[in-house]
Short mmCIF file of the C-alpha atoms (twelve columns), coordinates in Angstrom:
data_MODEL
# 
_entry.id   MODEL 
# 
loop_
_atom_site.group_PDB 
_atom_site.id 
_atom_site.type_symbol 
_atom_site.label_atom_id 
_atom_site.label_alt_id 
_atom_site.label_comp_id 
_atom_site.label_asym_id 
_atom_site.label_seq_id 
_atom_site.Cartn_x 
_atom_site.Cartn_y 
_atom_site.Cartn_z 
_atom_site.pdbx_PDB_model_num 
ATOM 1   C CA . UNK A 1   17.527  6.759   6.074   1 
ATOM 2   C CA . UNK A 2   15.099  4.208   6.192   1 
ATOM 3   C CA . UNK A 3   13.505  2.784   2.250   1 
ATOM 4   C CA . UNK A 4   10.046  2.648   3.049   1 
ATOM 5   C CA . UNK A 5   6.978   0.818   0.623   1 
ATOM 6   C CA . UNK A 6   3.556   2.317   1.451   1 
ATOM 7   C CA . UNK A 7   0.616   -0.288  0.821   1 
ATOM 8   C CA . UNK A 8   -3.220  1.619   0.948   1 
ATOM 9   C CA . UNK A 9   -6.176  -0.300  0.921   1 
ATOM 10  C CA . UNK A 10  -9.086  -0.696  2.182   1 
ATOM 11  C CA . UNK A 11  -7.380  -4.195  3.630   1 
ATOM 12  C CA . UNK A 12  -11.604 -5.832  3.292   1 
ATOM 13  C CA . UNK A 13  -10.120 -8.171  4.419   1 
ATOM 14  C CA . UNK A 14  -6.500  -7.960  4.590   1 
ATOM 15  C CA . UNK A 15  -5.194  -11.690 3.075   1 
ATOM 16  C CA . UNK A 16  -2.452  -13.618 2.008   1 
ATOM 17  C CA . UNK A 17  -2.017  -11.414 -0.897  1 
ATOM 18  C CA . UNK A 18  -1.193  -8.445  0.618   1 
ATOM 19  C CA . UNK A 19  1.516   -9.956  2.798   1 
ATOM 20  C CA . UNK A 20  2.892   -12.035 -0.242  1 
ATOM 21  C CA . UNK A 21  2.918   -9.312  -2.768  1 
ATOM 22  C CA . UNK A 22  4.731   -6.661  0.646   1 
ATOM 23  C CA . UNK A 23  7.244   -9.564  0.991   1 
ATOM 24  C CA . UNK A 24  8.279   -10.014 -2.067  1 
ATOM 25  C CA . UNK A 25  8.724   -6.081  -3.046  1 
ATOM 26  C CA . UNK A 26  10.841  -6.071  -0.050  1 
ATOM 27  C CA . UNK A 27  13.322  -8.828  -1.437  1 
ATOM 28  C CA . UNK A 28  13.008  -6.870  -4.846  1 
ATOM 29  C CA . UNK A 29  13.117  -3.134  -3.676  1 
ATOM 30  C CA . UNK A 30  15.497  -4.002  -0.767  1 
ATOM 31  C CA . UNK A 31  12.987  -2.424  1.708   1 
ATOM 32  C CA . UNK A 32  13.359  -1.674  5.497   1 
ATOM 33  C CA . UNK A 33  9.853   -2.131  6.123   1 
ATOM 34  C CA . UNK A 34  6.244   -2.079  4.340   1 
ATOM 35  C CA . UNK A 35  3.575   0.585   5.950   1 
ATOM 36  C CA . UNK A 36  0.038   -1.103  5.838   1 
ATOM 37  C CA . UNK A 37  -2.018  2.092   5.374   1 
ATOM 38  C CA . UNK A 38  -5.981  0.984   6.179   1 
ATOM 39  C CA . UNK A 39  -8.067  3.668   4.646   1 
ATOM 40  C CA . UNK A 40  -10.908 4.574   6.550   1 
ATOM 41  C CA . UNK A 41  -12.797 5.343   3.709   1 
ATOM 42  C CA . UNK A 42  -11.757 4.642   0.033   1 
ATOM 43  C CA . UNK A 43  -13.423 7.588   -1.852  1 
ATOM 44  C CA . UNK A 44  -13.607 5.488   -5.248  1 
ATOM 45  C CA . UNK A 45  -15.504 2.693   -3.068  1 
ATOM 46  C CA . UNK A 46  -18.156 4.973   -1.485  1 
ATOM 47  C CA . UNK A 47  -21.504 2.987   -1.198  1 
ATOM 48  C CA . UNK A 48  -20.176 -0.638  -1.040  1 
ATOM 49  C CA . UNK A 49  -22.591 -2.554  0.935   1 
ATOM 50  C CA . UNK A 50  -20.024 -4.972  1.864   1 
ATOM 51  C CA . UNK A 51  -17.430 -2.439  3.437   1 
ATOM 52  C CA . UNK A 52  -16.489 -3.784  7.040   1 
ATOM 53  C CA . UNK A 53  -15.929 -1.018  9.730   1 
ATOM 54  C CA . UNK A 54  -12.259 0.406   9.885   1 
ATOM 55  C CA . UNK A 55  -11.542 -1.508  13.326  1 
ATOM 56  C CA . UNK A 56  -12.294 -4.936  11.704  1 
ATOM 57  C CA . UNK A 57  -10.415 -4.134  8.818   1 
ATOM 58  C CA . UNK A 58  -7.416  -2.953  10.739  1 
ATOM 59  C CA . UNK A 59  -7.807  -5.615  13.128  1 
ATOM 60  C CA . UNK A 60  -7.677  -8.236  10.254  1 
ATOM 61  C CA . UNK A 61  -4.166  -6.761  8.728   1 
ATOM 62  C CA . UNK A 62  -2.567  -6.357  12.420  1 
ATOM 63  C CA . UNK A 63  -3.043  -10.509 12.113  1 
ATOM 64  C CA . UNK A 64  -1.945  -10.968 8.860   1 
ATOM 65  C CA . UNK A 65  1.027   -9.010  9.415   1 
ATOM 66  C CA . UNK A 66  1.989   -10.836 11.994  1 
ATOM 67  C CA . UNK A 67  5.859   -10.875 13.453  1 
ATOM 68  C CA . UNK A 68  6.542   -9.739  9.805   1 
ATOM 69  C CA . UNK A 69  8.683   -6.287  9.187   1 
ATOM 70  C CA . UNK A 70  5.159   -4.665  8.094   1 
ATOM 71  C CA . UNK A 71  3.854   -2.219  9.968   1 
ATOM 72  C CA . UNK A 72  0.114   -1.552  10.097  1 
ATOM 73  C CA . UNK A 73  -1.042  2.274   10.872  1 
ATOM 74  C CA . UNK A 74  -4.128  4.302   11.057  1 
ATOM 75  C CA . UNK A 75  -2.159  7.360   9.498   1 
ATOM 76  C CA . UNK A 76  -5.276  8.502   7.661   1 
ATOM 77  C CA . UNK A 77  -7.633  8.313   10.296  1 
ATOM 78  C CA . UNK A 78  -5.344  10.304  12.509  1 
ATOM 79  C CA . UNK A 79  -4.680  12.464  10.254  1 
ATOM 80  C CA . UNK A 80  -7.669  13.113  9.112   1 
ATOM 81  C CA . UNK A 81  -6.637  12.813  4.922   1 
ATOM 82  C CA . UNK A 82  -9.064  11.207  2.256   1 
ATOM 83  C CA . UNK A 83  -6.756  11.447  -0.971  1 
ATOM 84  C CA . UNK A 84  -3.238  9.170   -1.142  1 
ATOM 85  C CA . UNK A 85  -1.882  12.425  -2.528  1 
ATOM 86  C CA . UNK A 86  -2.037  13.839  0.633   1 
ATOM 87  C CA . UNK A 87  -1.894  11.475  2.900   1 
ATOM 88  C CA . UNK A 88  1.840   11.032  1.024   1 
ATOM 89  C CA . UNK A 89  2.631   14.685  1.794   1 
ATOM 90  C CA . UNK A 90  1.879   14.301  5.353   1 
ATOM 91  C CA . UNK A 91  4.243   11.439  5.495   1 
ATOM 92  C CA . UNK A 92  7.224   12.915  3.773   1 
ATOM 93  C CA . UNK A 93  6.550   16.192  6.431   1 
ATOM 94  C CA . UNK A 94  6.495   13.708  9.505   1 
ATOM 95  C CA . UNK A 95  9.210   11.526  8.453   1 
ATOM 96  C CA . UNK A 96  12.126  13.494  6.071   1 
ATOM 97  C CA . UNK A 97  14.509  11.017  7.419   1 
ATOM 98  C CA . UNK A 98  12.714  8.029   5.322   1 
ATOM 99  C CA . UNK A 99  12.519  7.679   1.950   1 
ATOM 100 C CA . UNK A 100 8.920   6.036   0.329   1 
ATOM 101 C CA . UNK A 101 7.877   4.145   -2.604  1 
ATOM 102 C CA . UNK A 102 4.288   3.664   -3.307  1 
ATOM 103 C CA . UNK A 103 3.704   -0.373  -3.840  1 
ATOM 104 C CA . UNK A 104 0.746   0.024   -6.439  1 
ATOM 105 C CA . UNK A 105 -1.311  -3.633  -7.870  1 
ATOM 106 C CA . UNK A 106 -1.563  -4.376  -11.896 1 
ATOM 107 C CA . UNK A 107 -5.676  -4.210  -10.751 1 
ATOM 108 C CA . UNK A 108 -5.236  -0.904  -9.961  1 
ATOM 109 C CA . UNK A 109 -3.289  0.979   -12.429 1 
ATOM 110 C CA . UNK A 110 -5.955  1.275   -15.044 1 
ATOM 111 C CA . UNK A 111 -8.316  3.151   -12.880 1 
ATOM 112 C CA . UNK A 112 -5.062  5.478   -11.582 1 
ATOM 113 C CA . UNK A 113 -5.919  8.328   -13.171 1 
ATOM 114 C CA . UNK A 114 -8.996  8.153   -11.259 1 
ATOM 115 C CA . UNK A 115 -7.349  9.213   -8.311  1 
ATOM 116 C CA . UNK A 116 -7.048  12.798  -6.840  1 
ATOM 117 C CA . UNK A 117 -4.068  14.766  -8.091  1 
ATOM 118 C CA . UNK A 118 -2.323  11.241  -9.631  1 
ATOM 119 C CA . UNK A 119 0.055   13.106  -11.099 1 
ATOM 120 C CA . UNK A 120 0.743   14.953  -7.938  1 
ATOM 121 C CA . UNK A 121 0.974   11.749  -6.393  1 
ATOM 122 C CA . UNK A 122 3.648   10.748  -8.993  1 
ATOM 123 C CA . UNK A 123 5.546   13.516  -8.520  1 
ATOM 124 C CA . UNK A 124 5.919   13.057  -4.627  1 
ATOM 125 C CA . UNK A 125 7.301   9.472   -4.097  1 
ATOM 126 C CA . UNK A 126 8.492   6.697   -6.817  1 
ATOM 127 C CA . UNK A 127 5.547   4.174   -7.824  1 
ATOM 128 C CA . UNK A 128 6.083   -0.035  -7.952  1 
ATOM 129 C CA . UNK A 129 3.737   -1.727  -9.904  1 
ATOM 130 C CA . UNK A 130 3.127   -5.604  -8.768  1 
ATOM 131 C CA . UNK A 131 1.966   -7.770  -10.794 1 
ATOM 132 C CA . UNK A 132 -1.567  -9.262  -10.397 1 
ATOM 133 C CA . UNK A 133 -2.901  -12.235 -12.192 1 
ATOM 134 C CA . UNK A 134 -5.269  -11.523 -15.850 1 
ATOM 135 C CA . UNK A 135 -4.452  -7.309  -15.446 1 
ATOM 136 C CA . UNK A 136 -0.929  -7.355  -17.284 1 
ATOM 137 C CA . UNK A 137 -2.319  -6.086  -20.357 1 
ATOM 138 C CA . UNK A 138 -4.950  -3.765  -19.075 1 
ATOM 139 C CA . UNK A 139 -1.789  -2.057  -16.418 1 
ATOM 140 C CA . UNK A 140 0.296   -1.568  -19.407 1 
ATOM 141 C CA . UNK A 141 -2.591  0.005   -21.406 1 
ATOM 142 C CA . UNK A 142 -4.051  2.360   -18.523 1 
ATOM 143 C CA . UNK A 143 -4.854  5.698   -19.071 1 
ATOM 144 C CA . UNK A 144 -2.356  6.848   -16.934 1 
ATOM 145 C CA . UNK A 145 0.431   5.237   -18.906 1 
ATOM 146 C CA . UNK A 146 -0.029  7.680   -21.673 1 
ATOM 147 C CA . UNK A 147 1.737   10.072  -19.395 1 
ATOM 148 C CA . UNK A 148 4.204   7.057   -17.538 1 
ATOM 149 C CA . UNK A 149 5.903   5.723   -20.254 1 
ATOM 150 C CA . UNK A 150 8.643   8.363   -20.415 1 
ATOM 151 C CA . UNK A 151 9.226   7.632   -16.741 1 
ATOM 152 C CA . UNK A 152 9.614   3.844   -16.869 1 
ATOM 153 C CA . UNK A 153 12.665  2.156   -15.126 1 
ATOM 154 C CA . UNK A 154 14.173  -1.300  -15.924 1 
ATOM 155 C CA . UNK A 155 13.523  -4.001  -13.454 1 
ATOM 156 C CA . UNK A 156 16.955  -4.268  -12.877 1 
ATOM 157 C CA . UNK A 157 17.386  -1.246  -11.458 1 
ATOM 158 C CA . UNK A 158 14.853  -1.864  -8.630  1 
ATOM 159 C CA . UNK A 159 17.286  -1.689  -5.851  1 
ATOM 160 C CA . UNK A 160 18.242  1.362   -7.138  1 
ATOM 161 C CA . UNK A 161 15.142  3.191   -6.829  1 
ATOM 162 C CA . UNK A 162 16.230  5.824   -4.080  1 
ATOM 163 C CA . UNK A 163 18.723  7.552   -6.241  1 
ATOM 164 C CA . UNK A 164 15.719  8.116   -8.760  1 
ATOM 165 C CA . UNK A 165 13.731  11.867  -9.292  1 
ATOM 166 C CA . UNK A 166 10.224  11.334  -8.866  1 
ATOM 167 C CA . UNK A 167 8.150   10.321  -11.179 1 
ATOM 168 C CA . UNK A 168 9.504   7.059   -11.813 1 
ATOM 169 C CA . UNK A 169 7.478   3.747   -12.177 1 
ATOM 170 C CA . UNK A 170 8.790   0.366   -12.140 1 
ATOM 171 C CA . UNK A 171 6.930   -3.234  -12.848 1 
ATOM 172 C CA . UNK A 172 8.493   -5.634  -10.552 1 
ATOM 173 C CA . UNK A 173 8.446   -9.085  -11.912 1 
ATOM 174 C CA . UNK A 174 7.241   -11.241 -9.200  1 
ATOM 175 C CA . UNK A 175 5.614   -14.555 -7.945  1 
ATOM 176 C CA . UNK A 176 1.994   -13.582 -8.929  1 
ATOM 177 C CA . UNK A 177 -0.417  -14.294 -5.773  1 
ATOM 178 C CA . UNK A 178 -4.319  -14.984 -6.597  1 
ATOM 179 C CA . UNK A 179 -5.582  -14.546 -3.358  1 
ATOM 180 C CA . UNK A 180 -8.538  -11.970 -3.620  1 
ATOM 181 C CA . UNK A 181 -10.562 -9.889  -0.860  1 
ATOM 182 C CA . UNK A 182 -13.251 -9.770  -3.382  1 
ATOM 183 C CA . UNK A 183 -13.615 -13.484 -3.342  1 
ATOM 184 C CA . UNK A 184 -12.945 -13.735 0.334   1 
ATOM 185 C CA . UNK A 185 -16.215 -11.450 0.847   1 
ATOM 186 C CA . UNK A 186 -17.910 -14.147 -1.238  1 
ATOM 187 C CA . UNK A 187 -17.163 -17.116 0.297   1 
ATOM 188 C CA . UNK A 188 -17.327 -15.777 3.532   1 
ATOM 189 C CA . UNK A 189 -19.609 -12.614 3.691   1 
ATOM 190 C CA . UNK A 190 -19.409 -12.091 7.948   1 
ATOM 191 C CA . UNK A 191 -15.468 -12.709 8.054   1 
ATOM 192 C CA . UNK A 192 -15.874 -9.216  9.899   1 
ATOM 193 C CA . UNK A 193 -17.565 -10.679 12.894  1 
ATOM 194 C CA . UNK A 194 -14.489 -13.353 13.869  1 
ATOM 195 C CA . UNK A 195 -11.983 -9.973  13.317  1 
ATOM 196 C CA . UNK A 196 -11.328 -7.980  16.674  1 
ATOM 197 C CA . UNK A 197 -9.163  -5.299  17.692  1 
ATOM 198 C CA . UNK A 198 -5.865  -6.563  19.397  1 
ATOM 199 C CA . UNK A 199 -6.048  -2.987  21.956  1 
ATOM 200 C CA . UNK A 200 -3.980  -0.981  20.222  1 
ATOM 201 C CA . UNK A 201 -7.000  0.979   19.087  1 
ATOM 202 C CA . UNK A 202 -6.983  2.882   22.810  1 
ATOM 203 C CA . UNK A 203 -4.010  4.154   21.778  1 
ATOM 204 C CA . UNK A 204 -3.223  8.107   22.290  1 
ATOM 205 C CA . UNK A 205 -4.148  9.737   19.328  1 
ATOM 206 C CA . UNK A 206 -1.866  11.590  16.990  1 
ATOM 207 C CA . UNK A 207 1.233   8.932   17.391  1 
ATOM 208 C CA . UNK A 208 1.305   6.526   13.549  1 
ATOM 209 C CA . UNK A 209 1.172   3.233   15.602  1 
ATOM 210 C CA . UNK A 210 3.746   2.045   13.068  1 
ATOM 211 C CA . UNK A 211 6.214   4.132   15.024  1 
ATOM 212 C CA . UNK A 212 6.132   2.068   18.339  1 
ATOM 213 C CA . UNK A 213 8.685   -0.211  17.126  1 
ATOM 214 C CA . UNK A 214 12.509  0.384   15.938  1 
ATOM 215 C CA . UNK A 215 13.049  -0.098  12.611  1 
ATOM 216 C CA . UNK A 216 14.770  -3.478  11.213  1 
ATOM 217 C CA . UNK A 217 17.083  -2.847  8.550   1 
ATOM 218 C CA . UNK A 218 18.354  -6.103  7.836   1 
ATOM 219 C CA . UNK A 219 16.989  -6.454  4.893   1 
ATOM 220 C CA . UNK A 220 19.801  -3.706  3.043   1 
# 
């Protein structure tokens, strides 16, 4: 059994933050390996006028990942899912030998119960929480909280997390990271154009490129 986080994004661009924030839950969750899922299409982002195309986007967290035990994949585009509800279930059918946590930003918890099914979603896999700088009060007073609270873990127990029944949320205290895609697009709005695809993208469809390579479980 392999312990599994699962980052989605859009990854516009990917950036330091996303690699600091998958490093550091692995220390804290005691994690195999992080899955970089790149969304081809965020459903709550629909109309952004500065959305890059999936290939730059993927091609962008293939670099920041790097020789690092993250693994990026196209799951959703070969899969065909829009909703991370979904796209969860698919994953637990594929791979029943793995278990997954969903790694889940402080940003992005008070628009949760935006998401499709979000309670679905909570009842499928566990949920981590990272901490982002300026949303600690607004994560802890989301909406979907309401409903969490009763499911709340210690931070203690993070290494634990596999012997917990889903749902179960966790806020890992970490070394906050400021780095933002948002203010990446700002500063430099054609970052797309220097971004190209490594050549993985000719790859046979219907095989998670994530897969290619044997797990490292060092890290238990």
């Amino acid at each position: 059994m392999a312990r599994i986080g699962l980052l989605g994004g859009s990854f516009n661009p990917a950036h330091d933050g996303h690699r600091h924030i998958s490093l550091q839950a692995m220390r804290a969750l005691g994690l195999d390996q992080v899955w970089w899922l790149v969304s081809p299409g965020n459903p709550l982002k629909e109309g952004a006028k500065d959305m890059a195309l999936f290939e730059a986007r993927f091609a962008s967290a293939e670099r920041m990942a790097g020789a690092a035990r993250i693994r990026v994949s196209d799951f959703e585009a070969q899969e065909g899912t829009r909703y991370t509800v979904d796209t969860v279930r698919r994953l637990k059918l594929r791979h029943p030998e793995h278990r997954f946590i969903w790694l889940l930003g402080s940003d992005t918890l008070p628009n949760f119960h935006k998401w499709r099914d979000w309670r679905g979603l909570a009842r499928e896999v566990p949920i981590a929480v990272i901490r982002r700088p300026g949303y600690d009060s607004a994560a802890h007073a989301a909406r979907a909280m309401g409903w969490f609270r009763r499911f709340v873990h210690p931070s203690g127990q993070a290494k634990q997390w596999t012997e917990w029944s889903a749902p179960a949320i966790i806020f890992l205290r970490l070394p906050p990271d400021p780095t933002s895609a948002t203010a990446i697009r700002a500063q430099d709005p054609h970052w797309y154009r220097r971004s190209k695809p490594r050549g993985r993208r000719a790859a046979r469809r219907g095989a998670p490129l994530f897969a290619r390579r044997p797990l490292d479980r060092t890290s238990r």
